[in-house]
Structure formats: C-alpha cells, structure tokens
TIVO-2410 file (N, C-alpha, C; in nm, 3 decimals):
# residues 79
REC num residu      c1      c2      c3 atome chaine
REC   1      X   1.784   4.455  -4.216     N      A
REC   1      X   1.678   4.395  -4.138    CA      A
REC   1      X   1.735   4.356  -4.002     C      A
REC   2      X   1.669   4.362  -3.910     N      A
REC   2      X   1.683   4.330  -3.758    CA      A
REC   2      X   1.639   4.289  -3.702     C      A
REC   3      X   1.577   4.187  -3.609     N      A
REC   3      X   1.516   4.099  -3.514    CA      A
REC   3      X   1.544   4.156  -3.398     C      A
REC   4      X   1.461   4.164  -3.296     N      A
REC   4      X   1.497   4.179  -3.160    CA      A
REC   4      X   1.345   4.164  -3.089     C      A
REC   5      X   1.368   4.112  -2.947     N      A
REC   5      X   1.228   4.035  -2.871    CA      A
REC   5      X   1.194   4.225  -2.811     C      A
REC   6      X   1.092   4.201  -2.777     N      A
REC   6      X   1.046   4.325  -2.748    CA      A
REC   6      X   0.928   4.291  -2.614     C      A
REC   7      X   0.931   4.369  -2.512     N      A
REC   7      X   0.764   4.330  -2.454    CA      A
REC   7      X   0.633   4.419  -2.432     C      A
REC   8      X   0.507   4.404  -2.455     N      A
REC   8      X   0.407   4.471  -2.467    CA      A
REC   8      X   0.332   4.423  -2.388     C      A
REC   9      X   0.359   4.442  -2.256     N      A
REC   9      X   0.262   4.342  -2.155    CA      A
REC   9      X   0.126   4.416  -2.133     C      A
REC  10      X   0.086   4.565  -2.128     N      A
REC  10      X  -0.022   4.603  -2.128    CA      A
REC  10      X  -0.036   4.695  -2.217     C      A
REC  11      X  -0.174   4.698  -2.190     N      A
REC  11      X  -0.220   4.847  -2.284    CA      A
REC  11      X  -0.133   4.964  -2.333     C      A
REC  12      X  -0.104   5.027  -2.249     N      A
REC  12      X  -0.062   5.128  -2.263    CA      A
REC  12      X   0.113   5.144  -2.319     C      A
REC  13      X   0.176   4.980  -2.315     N      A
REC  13      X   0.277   4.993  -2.374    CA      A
REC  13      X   0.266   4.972  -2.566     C      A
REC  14      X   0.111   4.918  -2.526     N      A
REC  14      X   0.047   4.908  -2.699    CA      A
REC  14      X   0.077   5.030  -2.763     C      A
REC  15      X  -0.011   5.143  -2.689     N      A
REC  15      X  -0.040   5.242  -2.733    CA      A
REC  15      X   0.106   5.351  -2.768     C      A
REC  16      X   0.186   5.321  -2.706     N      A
REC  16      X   0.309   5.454  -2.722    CA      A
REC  16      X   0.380   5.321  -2.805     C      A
REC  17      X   0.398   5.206  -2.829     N      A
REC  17      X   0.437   5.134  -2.935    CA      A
REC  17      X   0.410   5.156  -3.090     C      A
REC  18      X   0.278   5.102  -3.089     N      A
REC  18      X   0.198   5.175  -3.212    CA      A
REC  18      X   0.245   5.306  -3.267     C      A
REC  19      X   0.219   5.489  -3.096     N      A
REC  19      X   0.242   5.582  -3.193    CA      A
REC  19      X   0.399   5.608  -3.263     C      A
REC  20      X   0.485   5.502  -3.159     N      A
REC  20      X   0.620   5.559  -3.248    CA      A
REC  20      X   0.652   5.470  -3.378     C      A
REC  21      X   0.601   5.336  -3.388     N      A
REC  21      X   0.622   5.283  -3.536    CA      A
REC  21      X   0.546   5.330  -3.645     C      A
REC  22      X   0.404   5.388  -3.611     N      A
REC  22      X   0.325   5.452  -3.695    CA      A
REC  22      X   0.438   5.551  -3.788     C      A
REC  23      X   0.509   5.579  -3.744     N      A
REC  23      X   0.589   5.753  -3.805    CA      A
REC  23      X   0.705   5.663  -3.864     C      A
REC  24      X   0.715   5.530  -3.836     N      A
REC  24      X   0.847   5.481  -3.954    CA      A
REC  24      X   0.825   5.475  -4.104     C      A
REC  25      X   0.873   5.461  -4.188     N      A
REC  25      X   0.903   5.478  -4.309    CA      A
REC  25      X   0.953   5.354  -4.394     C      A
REC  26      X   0.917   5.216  -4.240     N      A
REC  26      X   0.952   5.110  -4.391    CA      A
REC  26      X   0.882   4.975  -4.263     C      A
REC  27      X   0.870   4.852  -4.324     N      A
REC  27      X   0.771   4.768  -4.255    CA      A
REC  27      X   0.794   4.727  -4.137     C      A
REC  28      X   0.752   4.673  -4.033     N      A
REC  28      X   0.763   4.652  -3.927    CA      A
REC  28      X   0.660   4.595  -3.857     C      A
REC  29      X   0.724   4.426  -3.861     N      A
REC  29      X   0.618   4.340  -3.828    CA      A
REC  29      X   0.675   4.249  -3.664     C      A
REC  30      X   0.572   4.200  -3.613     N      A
REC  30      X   0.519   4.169  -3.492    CA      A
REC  30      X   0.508   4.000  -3.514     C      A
REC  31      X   0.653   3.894  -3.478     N      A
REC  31      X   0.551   3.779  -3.438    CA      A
REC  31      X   0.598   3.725  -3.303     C      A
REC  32      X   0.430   3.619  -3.287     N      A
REC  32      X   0.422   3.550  -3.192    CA      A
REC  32      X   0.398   3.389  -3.185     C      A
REC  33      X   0.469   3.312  -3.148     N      A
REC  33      X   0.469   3.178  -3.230    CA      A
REC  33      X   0.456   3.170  -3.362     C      A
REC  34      X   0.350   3.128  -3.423     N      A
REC  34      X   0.343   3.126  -3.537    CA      A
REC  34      X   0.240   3.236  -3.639     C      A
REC  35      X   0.208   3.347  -3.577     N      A
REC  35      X   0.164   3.423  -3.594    CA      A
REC  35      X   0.233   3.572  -3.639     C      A
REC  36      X   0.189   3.626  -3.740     N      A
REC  36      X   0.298   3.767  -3.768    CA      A
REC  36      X   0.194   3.850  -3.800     C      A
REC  37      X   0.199   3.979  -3.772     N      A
REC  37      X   0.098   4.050  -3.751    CA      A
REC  37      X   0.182   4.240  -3.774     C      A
REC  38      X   0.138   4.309  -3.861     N      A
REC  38      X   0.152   4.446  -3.857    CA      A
REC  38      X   0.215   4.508  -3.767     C      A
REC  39      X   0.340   4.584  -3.748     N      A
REC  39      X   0.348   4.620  -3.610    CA      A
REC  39      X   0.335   4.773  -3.584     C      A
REC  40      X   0.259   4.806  -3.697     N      A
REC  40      X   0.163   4.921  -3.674    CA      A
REC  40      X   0.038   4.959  -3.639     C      A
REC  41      X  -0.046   4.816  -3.650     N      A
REC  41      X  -0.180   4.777  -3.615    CA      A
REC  41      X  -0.174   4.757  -3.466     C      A
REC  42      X  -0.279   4.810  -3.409     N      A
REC  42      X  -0.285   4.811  -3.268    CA      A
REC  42      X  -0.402   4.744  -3.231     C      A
REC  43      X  -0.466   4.689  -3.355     N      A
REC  43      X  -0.568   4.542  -3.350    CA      A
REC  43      X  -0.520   4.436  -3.359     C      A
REC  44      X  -0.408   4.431  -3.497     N      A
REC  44      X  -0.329   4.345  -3.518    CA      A
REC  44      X  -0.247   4.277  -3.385     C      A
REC  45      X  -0.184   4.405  -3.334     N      A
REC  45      X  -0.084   4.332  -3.210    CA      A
REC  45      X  -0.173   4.306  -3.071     C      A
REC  46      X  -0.272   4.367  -3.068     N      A
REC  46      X  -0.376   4.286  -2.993    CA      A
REC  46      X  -0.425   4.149  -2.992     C      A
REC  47      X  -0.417   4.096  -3.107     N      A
REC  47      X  -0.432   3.965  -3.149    CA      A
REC  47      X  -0.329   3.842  -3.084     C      A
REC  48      X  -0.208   3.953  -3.077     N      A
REC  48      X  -0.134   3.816  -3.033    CA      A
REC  48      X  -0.101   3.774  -2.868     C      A
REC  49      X  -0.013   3.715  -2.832     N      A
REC  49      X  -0.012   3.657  -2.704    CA      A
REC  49      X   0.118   3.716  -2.639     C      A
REC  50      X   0.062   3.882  -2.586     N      A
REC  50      X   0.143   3.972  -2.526    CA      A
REC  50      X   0.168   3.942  -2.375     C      A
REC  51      X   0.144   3.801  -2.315     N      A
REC  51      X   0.202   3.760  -2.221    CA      A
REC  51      X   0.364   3.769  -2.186     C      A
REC  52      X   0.413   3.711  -2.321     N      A
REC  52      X   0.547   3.685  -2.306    CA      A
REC  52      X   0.631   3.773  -2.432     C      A
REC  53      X   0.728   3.850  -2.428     N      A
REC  53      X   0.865   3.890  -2.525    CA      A
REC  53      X   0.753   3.821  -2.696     C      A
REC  54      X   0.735   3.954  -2.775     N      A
REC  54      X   0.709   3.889  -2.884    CA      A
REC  54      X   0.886   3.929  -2.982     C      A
REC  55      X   0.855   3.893  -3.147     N      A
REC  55      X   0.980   3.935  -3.191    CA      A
REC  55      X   0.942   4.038  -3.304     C      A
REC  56      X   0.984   4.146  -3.252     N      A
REC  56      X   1.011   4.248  -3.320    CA      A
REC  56      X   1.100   4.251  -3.456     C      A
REC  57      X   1.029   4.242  -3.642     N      A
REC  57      X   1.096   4.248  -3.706    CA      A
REC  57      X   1.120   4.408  -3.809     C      A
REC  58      X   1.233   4.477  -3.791     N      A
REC  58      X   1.268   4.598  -3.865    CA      A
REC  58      X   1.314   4.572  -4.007     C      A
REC  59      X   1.235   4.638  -4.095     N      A
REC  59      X   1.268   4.569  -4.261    CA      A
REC  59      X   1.355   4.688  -4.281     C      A
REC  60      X   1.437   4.764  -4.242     N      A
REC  60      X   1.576   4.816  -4.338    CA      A
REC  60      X   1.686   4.860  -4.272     C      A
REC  61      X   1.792   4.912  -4.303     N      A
REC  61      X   1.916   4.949  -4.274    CA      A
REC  61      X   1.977   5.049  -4.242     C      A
REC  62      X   2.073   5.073  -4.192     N      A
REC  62      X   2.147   5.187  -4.183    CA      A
REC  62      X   2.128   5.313  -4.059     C      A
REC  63      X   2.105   5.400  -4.044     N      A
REC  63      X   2.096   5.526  -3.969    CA      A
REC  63      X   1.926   5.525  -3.941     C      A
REC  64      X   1.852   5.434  -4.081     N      A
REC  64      X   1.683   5.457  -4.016    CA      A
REC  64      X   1.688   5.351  -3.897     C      A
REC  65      X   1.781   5.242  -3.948     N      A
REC  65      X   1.744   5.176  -3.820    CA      A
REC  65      X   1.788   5.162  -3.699     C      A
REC  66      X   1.898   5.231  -3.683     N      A
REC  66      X   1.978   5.274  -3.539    CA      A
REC  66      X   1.863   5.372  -3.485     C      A
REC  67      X   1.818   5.452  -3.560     N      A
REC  67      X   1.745   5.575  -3.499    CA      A
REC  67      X   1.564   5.522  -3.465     C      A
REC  68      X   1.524   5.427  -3.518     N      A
REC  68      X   1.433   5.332  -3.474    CA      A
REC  68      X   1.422   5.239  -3.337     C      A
REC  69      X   1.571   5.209  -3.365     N      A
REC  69      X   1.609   5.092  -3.240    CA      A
REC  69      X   1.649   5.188  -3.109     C      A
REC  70      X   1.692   5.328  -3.128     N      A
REC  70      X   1.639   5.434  -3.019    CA      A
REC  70      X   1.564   5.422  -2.954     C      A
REC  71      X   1.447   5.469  -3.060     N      A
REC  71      X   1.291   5.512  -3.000    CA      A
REC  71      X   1.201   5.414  -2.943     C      A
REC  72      X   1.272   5.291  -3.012     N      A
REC  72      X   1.195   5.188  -2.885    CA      A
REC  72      X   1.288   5.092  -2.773     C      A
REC  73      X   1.387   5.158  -2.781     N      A
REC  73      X   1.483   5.063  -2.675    CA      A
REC  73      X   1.404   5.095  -2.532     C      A
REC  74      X   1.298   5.110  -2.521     N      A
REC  74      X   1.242   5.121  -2.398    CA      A
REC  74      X   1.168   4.945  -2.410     C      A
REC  75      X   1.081   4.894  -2.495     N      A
REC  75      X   1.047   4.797  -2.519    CA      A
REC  75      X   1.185   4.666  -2.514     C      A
REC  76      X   1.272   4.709  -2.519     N      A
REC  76      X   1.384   4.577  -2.589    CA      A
REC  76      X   1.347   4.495  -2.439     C      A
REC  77      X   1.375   4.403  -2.497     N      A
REC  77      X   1.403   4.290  -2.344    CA      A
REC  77      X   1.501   4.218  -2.433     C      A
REC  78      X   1.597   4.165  -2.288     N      A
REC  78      X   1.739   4.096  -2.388    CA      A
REC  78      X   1.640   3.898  -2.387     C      A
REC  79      X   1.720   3.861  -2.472     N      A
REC  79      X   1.731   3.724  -2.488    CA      A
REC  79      X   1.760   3.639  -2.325     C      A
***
C-alpha cells in the first residue's frame, strides 16, 4: 500500500485520471479531509474538494505498483 498527495484541479485532469486507474487491477481510493471516495469514480472524485492536493491511496505491492506510480506521476505533487 502507498499514500501519495496527488492534484486534480480541473476537469480534464479528472478525466485522463479516471481513464488510467480504471485499467488497475486492485483498489484505489481518493481522500479529502474526511471524506474517501473511489478513485475510479469520476462522480465520486467530483464530490470532493479538488481545490487543493487530495491523497491518493494504492492498495498493493510490488512491480503493480511502481508501474501505477508511473502512469500517474504526472498528477504527484510533493508534500
């Protein structure tokens, strides 16, 4: 499992967010304060408060998740 802040400030970073977690193979959830939300749902992450860095959580290990943390290191924002 992995944590890392991520940002989704508009639309369109929704949309190429969504299509590359859609194609993962294990859970991957979205929170914002106190809110956690699907991070395959693109209603779901609409819901939350994409003003600021939400936290990106990756549920597994190994080579899926280096090769995950790839495809969205465009999203990472550091701490």
């Amino acid at each position: 499992m992995k944590k890392v802040k991520i940002d989704l400030g508009n639309m369109d970073k929704v949309k190429k967010f969504v299509d590359k977690t859609g194609k993962l193979d294990f859970d991957v959830d979205l929170t914002s304060d106190r809110y956690t939300v699907d991070g395959k749902s693109i209603m779901g992450i609409f819901s939350l408060d994409l003003s600021k860095p939400v936290e990106l959580t990756l549920d597994t290990e190994g080579p899926m998740l280096d090769q995950a943390i790839d495809d969205i290191q465009e999203f990472i924002v550091e701490d």
